[in-house]
VEXDREN-2710 file (C-alpha; in Angstrom, 1 decimal):
% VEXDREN-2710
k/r/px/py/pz
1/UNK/-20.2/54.7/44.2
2/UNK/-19.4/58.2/45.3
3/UNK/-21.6/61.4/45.8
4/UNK/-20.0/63.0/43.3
5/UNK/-20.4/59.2/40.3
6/UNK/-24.3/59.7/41.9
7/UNK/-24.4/63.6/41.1
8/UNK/-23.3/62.8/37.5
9/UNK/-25.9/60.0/36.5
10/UNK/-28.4/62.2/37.7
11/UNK/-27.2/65.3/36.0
12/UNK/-26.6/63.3/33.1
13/UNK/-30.2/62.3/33.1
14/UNK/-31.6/65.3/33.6
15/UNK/-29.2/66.8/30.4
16/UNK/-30.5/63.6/27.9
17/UNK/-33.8/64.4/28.5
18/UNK/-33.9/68.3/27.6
19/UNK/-31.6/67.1/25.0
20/UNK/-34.2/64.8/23.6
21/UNK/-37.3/67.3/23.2
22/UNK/-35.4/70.7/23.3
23/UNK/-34.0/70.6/19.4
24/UNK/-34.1/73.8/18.1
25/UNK/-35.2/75.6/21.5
26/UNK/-33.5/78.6/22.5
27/UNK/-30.5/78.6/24.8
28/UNK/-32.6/80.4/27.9
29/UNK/-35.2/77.3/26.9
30/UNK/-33.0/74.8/27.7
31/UNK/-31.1/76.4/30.8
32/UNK/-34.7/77.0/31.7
33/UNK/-35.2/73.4/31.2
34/UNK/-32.3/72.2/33.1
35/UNK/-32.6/74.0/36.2
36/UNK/-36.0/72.4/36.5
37/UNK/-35.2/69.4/35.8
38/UNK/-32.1/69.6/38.4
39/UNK/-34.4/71.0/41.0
40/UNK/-36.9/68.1/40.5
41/UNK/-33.7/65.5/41.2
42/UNK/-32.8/67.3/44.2
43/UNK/-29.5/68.6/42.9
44/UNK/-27.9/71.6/42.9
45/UNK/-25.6/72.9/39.5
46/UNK/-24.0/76.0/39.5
47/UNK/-25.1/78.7/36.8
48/UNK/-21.9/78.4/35.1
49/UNK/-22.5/74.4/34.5
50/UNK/-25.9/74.9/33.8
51/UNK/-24.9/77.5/30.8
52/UNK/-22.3/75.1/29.8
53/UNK/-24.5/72.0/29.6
54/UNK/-27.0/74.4/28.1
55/UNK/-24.5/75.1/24.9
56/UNK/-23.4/71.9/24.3
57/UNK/-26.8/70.8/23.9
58/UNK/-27.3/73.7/21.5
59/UNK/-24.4/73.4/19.8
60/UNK/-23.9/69.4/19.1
61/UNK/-28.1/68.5/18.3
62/UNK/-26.9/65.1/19.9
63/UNK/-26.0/63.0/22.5
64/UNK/-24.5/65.3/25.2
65/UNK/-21.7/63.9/27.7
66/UNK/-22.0/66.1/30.8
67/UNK/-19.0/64.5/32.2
68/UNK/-17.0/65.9/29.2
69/UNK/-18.7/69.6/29.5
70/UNK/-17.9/69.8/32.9
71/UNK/-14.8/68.0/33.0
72/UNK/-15.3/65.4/35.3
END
């Protein structure tokens, strides 16, 4: 498994669990949320993935593939 497969499970579990309690939370909530939870994996997403991650979660109130947002 690559760094990169690694950095993807764990940003992907970091994104399905704001995604589960963060329903109906603001936008700035959830990046909030997402930066944390990056920080506390050890990981380190850029602003502009963060923000991406962040509106897809708004936008689809559902499962959330982070691969698809950030094209990987």
């Amino acid at each position: 498994m690559t760094d990169s497969n690694i950095d993807l499970e764990a940003i992907q579990t970091v994104v399905d669990r704001v995604t589960s309690w963060q329903d109906g939370a603001t936008e700035g909530t959830v990046e909030e949320e997402l930066q944390k939870g990056f920080s506390e994996v050890g990981i380190d997403v850029s602003d502009d993935h963060v923000t991406a991650l962040a509106e897809a979660i708004q936008s689809r109130h559902g499962t959330v593939d982070a691969g698809d947002v950030l094209g990987r």
